[in-house]
N, C-alpha and C positions, 0 to 999 in steps of 0.2 A: 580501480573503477574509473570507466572515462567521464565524462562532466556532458552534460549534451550544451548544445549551445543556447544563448539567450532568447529565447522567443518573443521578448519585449519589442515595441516600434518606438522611436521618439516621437513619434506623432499620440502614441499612447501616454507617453511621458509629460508631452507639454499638453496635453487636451486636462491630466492631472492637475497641473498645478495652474492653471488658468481658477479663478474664484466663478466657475459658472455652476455651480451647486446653491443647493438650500435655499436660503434667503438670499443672496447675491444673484439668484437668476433672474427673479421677478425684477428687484430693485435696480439692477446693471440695465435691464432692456427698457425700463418707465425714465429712470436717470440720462439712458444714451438718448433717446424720444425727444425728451425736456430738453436737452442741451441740442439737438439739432434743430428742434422749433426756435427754439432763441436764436440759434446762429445765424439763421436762415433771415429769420425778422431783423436783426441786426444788418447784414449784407445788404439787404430790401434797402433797408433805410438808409446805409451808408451810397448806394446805389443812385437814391434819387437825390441825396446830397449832392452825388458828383453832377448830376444830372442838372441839378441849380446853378453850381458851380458851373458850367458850358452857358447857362444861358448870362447869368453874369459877364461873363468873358463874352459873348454877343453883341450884350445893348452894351455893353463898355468898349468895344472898338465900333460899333454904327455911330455910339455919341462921342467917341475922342475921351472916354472917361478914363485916365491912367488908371483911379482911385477904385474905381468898378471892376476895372479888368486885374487888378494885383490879388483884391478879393475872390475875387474867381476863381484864379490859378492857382493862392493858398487855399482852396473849399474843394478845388476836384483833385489836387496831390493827396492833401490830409484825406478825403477821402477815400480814392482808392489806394491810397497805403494800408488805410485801416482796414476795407474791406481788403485785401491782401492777407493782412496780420487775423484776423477772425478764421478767414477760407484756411490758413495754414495751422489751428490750433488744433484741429482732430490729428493732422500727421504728427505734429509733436508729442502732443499727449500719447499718441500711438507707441512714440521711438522711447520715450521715456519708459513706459510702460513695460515696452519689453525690454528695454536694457535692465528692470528693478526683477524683474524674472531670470 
């Protein structure tokens, strides 16, 4: 007897084991929602931080304020790093994600 060949797809394969069934479909797409309104609102905020941070660094070199402009420069680093580190948390969770698959 010959064997016929596999008619499976791995695209059949891993659409399987992804948890988008049952309860996990509703709760995966209200869960992803919530976490991208947060992230977004966070960004916002680290945003206008840095945005403060430039004007600091402004009136601290128009008035000769070393003490103004260090502030500055530590408020718009810190925050667009952070915003940086937020913008980069869906790739990771991504990579993790499918490496545990």
């Amino acid at each position: 007897m010959a064997e016929s060949p596999p008619t499976g797809t791995v695209d059949g394969l891993v659409k399987g084991l992804a948890p988008d069934w049952g309860p996990f479909a509703q709760v995966g797409t209200t869960a992803r929602t919530v976490i991208q309104a947060i992230m977004a609102a966070v960004i916002l905020v680290l945003l206008g931080r840095a945005l403060i941070g430039i004007v600091h660094l402004r009136v601290g070199n128009s008035q000769h304020d070393t003490v103004q402009v260090k502030q500055g420069q530590k408020e718009l680093a810190g925050s667009l790093i952070a915003a940086f580190i937020v913008a980069s948390i869906g790739t990771l969770f991504t990579i993790v994600y499918g490496m545990g698959i």
